[in-house]
GUZADO-588825 format. One record per residue: residue in three letters; z, y, x of N, C-alpha, C, O in turn. Coordinates in steps of 0.05 Angstrom, whole numbers, plus 5000, padded with zeros to 4 digits. Layout:
<pts>
AlaZYXZYXZYXZYX
...
</pts>
This chain:
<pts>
Unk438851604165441351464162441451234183443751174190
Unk439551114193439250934216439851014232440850864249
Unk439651224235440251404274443851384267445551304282
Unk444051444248447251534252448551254255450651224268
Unk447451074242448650784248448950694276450850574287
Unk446650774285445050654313448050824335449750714350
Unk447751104328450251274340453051184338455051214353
Unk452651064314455851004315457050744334459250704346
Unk454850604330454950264356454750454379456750534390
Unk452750514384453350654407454950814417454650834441
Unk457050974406458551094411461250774414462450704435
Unk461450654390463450394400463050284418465050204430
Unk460550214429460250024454460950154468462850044479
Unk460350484481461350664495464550604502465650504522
Unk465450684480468650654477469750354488471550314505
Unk468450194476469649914489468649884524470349834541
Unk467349894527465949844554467650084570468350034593
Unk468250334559470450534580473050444577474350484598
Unk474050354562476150204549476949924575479149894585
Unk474649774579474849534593474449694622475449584642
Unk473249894626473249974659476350084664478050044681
Unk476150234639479550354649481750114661483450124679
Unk480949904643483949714644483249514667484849344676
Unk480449574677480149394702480149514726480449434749
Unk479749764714480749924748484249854751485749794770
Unk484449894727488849894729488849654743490349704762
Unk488349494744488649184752488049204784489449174804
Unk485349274781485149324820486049434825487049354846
Unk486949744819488349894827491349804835492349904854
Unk492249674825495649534826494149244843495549064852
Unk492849254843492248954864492149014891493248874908
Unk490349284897490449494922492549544928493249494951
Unk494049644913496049804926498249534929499949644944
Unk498949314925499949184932499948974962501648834974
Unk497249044966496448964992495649135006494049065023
Unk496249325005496449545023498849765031498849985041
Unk501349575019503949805021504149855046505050075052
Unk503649685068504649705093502449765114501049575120
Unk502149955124499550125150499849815173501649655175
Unk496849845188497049575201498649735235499149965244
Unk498949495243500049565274498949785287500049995294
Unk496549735291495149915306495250195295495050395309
Unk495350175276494750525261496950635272496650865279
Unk500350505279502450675285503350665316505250795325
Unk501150475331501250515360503750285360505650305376
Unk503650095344506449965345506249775376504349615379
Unk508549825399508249585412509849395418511749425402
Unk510349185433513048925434514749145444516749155430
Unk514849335464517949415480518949675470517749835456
Unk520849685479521950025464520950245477519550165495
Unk521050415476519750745485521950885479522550915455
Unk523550995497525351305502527951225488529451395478
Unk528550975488531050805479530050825448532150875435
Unk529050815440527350765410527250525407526750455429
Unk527550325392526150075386527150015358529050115346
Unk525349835349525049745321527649735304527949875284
Unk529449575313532649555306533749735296534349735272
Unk534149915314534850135308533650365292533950595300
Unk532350295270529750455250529750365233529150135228
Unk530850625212531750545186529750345160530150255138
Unk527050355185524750245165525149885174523749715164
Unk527149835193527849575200529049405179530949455164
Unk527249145181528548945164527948655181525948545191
Unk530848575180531548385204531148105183531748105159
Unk529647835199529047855224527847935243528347935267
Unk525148045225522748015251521048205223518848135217
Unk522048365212519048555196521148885195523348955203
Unk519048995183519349285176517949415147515749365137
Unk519649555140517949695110516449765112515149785091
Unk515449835134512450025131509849945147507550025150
Unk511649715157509149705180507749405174509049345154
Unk506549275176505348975164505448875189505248995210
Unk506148515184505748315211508848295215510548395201
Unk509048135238511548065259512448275272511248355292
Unk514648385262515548535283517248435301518348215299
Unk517548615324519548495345521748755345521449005345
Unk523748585344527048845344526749105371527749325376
Unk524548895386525349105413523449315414523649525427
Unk521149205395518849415400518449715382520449775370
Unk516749865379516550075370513950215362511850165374
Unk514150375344512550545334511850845329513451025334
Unk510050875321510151175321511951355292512351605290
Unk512951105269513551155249516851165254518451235236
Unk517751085277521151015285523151295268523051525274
Unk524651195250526051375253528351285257528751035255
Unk530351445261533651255273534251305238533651465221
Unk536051035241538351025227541851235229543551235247
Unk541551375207543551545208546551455218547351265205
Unk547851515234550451445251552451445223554851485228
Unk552051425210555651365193555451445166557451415152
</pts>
């Protein structure tokens, strides 16, 4: 009858202790992904000037003054990336 006692704490501590990993991964997990929505410069070849009349402005991932949805840091309106896509005409 002791073993089964001994099993049953053990099986609750089990449960609580997976219980507290679960809800602390959720926490980092939403803490990660919060600081990480946006790829850094370099990963998209981003540079200050435009390429093939491309530039930042003009890309629907543009948000004026000076950033972008996807990309992290200062952007500049004139410069560009490998992520550019145009903004649809109308």
């Amino acid at each position: 009858m002791k073993r089964e006692t001994t099993g049953h704490y053990s099986r609750r501590g089990a449960l609580r202790a997976g219980l507290a990993l679960v809800a602390g991964a959720g926490a980092a997990g939403t803490a990660f992904a919060q600081a990480t929505d946006k790829v850094a410069q370099n990963l998209v070849q981003y540079q200050q000037t435009p390429k093939d009349g491309q530039q930042c402005s003009l890309c629907v991932n543009w948000q004026p003054p000076n950033a972008c949805k996807v990309v992290a840091g200062t952007i500049n309106p004139n410069g560009w990336c490998v992520a550019f896509a145009p903004k649809s005409a109308g």
